[in-house]
C-alpha positions as CSV (number, residue, x, y, z in Angstrom):
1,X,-32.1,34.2,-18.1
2,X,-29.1,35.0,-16.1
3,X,-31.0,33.6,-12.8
4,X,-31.6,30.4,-15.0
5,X,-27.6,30.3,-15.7
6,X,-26.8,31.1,-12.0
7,X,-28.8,28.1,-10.7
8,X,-27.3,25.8,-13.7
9,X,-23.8,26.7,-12.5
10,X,-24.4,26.3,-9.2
11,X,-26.1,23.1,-9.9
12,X,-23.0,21.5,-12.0
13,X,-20.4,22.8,-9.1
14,X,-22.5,20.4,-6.3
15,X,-23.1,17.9,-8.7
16,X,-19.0,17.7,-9.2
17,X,-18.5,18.2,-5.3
18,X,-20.9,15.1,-5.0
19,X,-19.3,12.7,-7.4
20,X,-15.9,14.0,-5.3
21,X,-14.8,14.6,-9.2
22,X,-12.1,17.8,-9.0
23,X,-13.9,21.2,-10.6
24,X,-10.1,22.3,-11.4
25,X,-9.7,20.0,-14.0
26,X,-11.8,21.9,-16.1
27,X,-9.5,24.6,-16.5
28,X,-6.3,22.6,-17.8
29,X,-6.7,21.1,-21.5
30,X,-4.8,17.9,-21.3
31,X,-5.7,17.3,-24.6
32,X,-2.6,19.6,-25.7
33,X,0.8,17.4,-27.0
34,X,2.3,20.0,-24.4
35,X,0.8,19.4,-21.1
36,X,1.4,16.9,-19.6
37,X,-1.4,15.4,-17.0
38,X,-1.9,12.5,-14.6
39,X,-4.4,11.6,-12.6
40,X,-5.2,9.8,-9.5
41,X,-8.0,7.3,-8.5
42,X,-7.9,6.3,-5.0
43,X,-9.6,3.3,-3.5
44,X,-12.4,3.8,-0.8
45,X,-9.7,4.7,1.8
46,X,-9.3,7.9,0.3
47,X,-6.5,10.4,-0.2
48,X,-5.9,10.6,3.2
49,X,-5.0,6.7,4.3
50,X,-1.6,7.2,5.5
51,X,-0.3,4.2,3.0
52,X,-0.5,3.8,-1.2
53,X,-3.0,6.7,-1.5
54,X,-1.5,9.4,-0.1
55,X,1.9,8.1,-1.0
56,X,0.9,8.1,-4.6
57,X,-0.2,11.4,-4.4
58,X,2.7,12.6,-3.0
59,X,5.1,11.1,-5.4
60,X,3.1,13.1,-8.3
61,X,2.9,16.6,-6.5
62,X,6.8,15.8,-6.1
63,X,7.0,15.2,-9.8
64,X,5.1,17.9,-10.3
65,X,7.2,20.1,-8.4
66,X,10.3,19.1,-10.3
67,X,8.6,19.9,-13.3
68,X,8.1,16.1,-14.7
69,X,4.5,17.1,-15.0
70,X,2.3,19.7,-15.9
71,X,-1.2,19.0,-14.7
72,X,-2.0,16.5,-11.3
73,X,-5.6,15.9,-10.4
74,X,-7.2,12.9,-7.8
75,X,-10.8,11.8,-7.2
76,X,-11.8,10.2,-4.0
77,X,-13.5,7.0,-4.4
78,X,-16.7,7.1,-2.1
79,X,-18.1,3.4,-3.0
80,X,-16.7,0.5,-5.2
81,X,-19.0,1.4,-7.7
82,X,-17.6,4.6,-9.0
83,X,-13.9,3.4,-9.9
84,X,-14.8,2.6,-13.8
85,X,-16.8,6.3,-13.6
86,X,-13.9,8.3,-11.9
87,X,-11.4,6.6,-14.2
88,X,-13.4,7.4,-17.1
89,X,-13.6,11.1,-16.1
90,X,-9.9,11.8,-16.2
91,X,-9.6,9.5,-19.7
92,X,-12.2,11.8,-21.2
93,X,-10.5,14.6,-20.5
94,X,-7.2,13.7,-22.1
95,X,-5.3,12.9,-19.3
96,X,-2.3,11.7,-20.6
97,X,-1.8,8.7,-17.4
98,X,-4.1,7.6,-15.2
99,X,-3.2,6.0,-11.5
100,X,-5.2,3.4,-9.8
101,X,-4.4,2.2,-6.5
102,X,-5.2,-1.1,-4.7
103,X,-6.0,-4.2,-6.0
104,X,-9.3,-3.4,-5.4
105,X,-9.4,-1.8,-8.4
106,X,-7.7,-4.3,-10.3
107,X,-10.4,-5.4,-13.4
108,X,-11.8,-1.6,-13.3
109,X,-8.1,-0.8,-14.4
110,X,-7.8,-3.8,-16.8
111,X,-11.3,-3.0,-18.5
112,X,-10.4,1.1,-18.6
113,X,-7.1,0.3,-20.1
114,X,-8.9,-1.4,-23.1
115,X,-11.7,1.1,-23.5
116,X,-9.0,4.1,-23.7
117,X,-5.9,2.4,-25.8
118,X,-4.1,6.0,-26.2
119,X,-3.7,6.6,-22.2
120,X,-1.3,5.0,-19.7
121,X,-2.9,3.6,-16.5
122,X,-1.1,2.8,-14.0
123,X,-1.8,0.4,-11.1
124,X,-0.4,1.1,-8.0
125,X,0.1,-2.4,-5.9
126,X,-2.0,-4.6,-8.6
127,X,-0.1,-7.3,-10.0
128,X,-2.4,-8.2,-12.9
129,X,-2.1,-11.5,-14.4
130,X,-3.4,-10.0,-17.9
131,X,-1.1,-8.0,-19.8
132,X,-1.9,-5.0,-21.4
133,X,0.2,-2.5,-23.5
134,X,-0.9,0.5,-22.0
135,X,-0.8,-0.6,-18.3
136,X,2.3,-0.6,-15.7
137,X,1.4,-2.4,-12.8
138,X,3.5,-1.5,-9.6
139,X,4.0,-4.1,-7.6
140,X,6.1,-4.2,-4.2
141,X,7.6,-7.2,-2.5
142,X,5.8,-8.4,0.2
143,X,7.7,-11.3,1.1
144,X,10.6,-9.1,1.6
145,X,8.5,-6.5,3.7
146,X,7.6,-9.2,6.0
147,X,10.8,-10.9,6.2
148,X,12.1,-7.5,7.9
149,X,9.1,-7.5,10.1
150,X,10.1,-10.5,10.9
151,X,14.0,-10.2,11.9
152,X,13.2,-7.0,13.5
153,X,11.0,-9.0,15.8
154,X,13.5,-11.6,16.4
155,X,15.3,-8.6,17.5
156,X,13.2,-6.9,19.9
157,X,11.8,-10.0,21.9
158,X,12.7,-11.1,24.9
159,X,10.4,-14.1,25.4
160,X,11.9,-14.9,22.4
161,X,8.6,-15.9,21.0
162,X,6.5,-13.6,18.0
163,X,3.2,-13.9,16.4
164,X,1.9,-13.1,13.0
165,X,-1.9,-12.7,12.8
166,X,-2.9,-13.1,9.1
167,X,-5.5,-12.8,6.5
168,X,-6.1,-15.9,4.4
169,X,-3.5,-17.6,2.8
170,X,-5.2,-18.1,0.1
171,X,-4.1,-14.3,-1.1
172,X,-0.7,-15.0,-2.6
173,X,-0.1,-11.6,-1.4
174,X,-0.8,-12.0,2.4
175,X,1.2,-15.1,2.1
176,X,4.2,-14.0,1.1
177,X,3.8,-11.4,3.8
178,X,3.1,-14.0,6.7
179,X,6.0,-16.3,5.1
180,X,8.8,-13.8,4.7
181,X,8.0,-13.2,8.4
182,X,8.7,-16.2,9.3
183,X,12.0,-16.4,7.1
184,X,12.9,-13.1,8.9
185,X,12.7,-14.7,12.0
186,X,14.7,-17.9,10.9
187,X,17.5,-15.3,9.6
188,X,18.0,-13.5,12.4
189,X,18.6,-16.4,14.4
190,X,21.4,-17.6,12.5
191,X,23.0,-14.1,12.7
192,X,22.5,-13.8,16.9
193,X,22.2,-17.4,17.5
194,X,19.2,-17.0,19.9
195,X,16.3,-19.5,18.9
196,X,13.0,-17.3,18.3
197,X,9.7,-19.3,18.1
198,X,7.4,-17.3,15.3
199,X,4.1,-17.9,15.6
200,X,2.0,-17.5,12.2
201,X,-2.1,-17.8,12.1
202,X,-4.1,-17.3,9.1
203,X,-7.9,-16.4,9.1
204,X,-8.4,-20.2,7.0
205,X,-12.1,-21.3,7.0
206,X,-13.3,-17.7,7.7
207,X,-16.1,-16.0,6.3
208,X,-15.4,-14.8,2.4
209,X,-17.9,-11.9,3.2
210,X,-15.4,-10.4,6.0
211,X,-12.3,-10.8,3.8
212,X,-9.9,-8.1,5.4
213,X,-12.7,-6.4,7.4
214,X,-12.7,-9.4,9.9
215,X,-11.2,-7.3,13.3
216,X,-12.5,-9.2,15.7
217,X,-11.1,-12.2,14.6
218,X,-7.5,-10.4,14.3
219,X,-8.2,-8.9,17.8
220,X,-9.1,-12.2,19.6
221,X,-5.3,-14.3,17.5
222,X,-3.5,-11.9,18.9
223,X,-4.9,-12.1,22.2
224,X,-4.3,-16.0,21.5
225,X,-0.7,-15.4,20.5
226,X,0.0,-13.3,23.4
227,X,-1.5,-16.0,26.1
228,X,1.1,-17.9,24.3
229,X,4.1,-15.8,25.1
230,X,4.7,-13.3,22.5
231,X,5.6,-10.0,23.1
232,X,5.8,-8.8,19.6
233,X,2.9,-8.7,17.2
234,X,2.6,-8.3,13.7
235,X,-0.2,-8.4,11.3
236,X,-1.4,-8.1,7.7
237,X,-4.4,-8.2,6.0
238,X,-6.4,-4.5,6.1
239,X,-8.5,-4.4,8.8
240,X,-8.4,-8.0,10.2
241,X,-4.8,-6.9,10.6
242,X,-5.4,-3.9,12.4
243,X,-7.5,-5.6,15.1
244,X,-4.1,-7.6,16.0
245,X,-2.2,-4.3,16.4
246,X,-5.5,-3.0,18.5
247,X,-5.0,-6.1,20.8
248,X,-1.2,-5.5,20.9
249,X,-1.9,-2.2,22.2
250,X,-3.8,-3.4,24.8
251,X,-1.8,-5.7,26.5
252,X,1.3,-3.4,26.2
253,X,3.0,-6.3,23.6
254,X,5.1,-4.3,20.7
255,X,3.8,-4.7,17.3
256,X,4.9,-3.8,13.5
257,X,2.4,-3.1,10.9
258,X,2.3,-3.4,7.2
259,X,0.5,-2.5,3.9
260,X,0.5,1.8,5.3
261,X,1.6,4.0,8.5
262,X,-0.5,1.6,11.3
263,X,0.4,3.7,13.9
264,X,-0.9,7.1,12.3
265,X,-3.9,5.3,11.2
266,X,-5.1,3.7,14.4
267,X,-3.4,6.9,16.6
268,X,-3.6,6.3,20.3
269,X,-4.8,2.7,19.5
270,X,-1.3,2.5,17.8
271,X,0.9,3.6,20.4
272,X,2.8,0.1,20.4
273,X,3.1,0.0,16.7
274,X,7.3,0.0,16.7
275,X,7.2,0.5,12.4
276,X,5.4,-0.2,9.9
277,X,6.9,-1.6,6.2
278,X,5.6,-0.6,3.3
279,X,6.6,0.2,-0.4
280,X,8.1,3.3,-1.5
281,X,5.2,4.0,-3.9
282,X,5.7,8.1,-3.5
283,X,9.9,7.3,-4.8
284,X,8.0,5.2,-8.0
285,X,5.6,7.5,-8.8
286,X,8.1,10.3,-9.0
287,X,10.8,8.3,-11.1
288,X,7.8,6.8,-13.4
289,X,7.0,10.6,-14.4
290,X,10.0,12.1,-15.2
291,X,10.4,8.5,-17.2
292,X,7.1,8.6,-19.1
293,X,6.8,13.0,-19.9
294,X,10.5,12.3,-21.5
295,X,9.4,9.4,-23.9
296,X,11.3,7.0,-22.1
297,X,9.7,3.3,-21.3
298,X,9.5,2.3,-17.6
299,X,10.2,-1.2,-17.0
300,X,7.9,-2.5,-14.3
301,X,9.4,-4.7,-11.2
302,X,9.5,-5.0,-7.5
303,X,9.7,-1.7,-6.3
304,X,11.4,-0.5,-3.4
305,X,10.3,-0.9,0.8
306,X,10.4,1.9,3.5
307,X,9.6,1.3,7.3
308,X,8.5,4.4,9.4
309,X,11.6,5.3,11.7
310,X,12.0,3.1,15.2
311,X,10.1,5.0,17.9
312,X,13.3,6.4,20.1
313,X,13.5,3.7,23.0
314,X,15.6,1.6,20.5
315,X,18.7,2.1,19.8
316,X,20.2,3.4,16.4
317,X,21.9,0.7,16.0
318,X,19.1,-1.3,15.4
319,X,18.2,1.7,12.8
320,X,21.4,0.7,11.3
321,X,20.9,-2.7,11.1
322,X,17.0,-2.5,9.8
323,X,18.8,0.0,7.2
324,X,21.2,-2.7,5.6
325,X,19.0,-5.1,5.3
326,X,16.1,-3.5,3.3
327,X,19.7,-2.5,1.0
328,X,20.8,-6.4,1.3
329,X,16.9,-7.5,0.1
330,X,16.4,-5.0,-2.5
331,X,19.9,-5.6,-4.6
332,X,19.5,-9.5,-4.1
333,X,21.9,-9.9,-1.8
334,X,20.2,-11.2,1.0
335,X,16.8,-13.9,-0.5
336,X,13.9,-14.5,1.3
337,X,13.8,-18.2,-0.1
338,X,9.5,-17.0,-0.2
339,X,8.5,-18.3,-4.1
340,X,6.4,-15.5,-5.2
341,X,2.8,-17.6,-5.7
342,X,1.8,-20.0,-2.5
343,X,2.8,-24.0,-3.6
């Protein structure tokens, strides 16, 4: 009997290592008024993605840390196919809110939110179109994040010509990225009076199937947009986007990445990614905490940007500059003129 018990054990601890589901939630009850859990579903990048992932999951070990909450827990997403499952898992075991991150995982969140009315959910860079009482979507601004891509290239160049490689713009979202760049560039030429030539290229026509998996077609723009004369590269849209920055590398041409830390991410592939912009989810996520465990409501809007510091060959200055401008963008003072949905 206890052999049989042994091997049932065992059996239920590979089982949960499979699924990636966390064993050490079992031991908190987050079913009590008094403890105070939340949860984290990553997309199929994993914890580990240098972007809304891990910054997600940093934000709620710093809330947990300051005692905002009790209990924090994440599941890995292996496939597409186990978001409803993993979310599911935390909601049945009382979790108090639930974070999702990606749009990816955008009607998975929606369809959880109305099959477990008593929990929060969360969603982490998903601007959902259907409301929902018990969802906060976190959205950042992506026309702003590329408009400082975009006057920090002005900034940098000296063939005074840059190049955006893009994703479709039929995503609002890599539009207002591509856009703002564009409006970045047009700003800082009326502040330095140099005349800057951006260069923007969408993937239009392009396969659906290789929506933001397309790098080859990212890789061979870039190459285009560098025969062309620029010397600074940037690019959005997952990993179409990151076989711009790839081709950047390559020829030596400076580049700035978006949407997570490109450089980390593509390593010694990366070594000519100057920044990347990105939203401060890990500053949300601690602020939404301390917000929710008190009672309080958290009213959702455009959340803060972050850019990973200037490698050293520039000078602070430029640091400086880069600094008051994200300041200028985020308290209105300074408008990217981008509308928020593509005319």
């Amino acid at each position: 009997m206890k052999d049989q018990l042994r091997i049932g054990v065992h059996w239920f601890i590979l089982t949960i290592a499979a699924l990636g589901l966390p064993a050490c939630a079992q031991s908190s009850d987050c079913f009590r008024k008094d403890v105070f859990c939340a949860g984290l579903v990553t997309d199929t990048l994993g914890i580990d993605d240098h972007g809304i992932n891990q910054n997600t999951w940093a934000g709620l070990e710093d809330a947990k840390l300051n005692g905002d909450v009790d209990h924090i827990d994440y599941i890995d997403s292996i496939d597409t196919r186990d978001y409803e499952k993993n979310i599911a898992y935390f909601a049945e075991k009382g979790y108090d809110v639930i974070l999702t991150t990606g749009i990816g995982l955008n009607e998975e969140t929606l369809r959880s939110a109305d099959l477990y009315p008593d929990t929060v959910f969360v969603g982490m860079n998903q601007p959902h179109e259907e409301v929902r009482p018990n969802i906060i979507p976190v959205t950042f601004a992506e026309d702003q994040m590329g408009f400082a891509a975009g006057a920090l290239a002005a900034r940098i160049s000296e063939t005074q010509v840059i190049g955006a490689v893009c994703e479709t713009s039929g995503i609002d979202s890599v539009w207002r990225y591509c856009e703002g760049f564009r409006a970045g560039a047009l700003f800082a030429n009326s502040l330095t009076g140099r005349n800057v030539k951006a260069l923007v290229i969408y993937r239009e026509n392009g396969d659906r199937e290789n929506l933001f998996i397309d790098e080859a077609w990212g890789y061979d723009t870039a190459q285009e947009l560098i025969q062309r004369g620029a010397d600074v590269i940037f690019a959005a849209g997952g990993a179409t986007g990151q076989g711009a920055l790839r081709a950047a590398d390559q020829s030596a041409v400076n580049a700035i990445g978006t949407e997570r830390d490109q450089g980390a991410v593509l390593a010694e592939s990366g070594s000519h990614v100057v920044t990347s912009i990105f939203g401060r989810a890990r500053f949300e996520v601690q602020n939404m905490m301390r917000l929710l465990k008190s009672g309080d409501s958290y009213q959702p809007d455009l959340s803060q940007i972050e850019y990973v510091p200037l490698q050293g060959i520039f000078p602070e200055s430029l640091t400086l500059e880069m600094d008051n401008l994200l300041f200028a963008l985020q308290n209105g003072e300074i408008k990217t003129g981008v509308s928020f949905e593509r005319p």
